[in-house]
C-alpha positions in Angstrom: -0.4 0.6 -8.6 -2.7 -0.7 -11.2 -6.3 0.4 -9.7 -8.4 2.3 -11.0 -8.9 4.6 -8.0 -7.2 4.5 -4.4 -6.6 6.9 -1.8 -3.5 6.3 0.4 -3.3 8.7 3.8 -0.2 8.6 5.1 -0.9 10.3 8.4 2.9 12.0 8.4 4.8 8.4 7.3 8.3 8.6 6.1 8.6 6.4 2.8 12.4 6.0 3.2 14.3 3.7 0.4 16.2 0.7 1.1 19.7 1.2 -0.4 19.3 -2.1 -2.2 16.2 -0.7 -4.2 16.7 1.2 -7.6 13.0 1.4 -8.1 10.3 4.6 -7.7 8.5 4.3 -4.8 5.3 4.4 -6.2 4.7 3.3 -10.5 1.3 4.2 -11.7 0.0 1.7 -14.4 -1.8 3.5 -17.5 -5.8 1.9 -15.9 -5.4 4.8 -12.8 -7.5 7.2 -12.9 -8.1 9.0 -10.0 -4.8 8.2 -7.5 -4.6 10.2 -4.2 -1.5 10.5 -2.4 -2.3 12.3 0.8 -0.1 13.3 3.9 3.5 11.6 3.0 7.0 12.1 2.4 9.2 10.2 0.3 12.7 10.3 0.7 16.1 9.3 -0.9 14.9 7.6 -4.3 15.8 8.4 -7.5 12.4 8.6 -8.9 9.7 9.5 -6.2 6.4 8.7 -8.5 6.5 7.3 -12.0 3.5 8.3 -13.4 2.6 6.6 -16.8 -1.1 8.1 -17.2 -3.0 11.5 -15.9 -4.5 9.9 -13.0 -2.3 11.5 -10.0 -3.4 13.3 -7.5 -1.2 14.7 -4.1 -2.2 16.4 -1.0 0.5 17.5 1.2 3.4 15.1 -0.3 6.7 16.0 0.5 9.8 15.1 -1.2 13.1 14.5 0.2 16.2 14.2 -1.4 14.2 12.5 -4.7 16.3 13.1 -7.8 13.1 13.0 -10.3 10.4 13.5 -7.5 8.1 13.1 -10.6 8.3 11.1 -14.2 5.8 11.4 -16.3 6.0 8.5 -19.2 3.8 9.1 -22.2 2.3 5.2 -23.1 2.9 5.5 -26.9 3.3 2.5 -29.0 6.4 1.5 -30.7 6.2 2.8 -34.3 3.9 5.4 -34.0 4.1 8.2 -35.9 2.7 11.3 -33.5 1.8 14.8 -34.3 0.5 17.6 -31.6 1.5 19.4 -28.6 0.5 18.1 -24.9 -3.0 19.0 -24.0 -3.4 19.1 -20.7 -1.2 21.6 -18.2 0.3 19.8 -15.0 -0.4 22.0 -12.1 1.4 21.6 -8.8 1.2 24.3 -6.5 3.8 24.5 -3.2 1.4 24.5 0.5 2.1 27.6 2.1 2.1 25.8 5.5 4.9 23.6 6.3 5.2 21.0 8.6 
């Protein structure tokens, strides 16, 4: 996904991989900045969502048998040299209701 903003309901669908794909099922590029992930499950990947800036967002996603079902890859430039800690605190909370 390389928009800038997108909101994808799933309405209860089943992402379910193909055993011939190695790939996340979903790559954020580092332009998204507001990417909603609502109602979903994705199942049997090795990496659910590859996120590569801040810009996620879920609602009721559901992860099944994921191995990673979340990678977050810092954009940093070859040959950087890089002080600090992380700045901002990733929050995910599990729904109390399940489906």
């Amino acid at each position: 996904i390389k928009n800038d903003s997108l909101h994808i309901i799933g309405n209860g669908v089943t992402l379910l991989r193909d055993s011939s794909f190695n790939g996340p099922a979903f790559m954020l590029d580092s332009n998204c900045k507001y990417i909603l992930l609502d109602s979903l499950t994705i199942e049997n990947f090795n990496v659910g969502i590859l996120v590569i800036n801040k810009g996620l967002h879920l609602k009721k996603v559901r992860f099944k048998n994921c191995l990673a079902p979340l990678r977050f890859q810092p954009n940093i430039i070859q040959d950087t040299i890089l002080s600090g800690t992380q700045a901002e605190t990733i929050f995910y909370y599990r729904d109390s209701l399940r489906r």
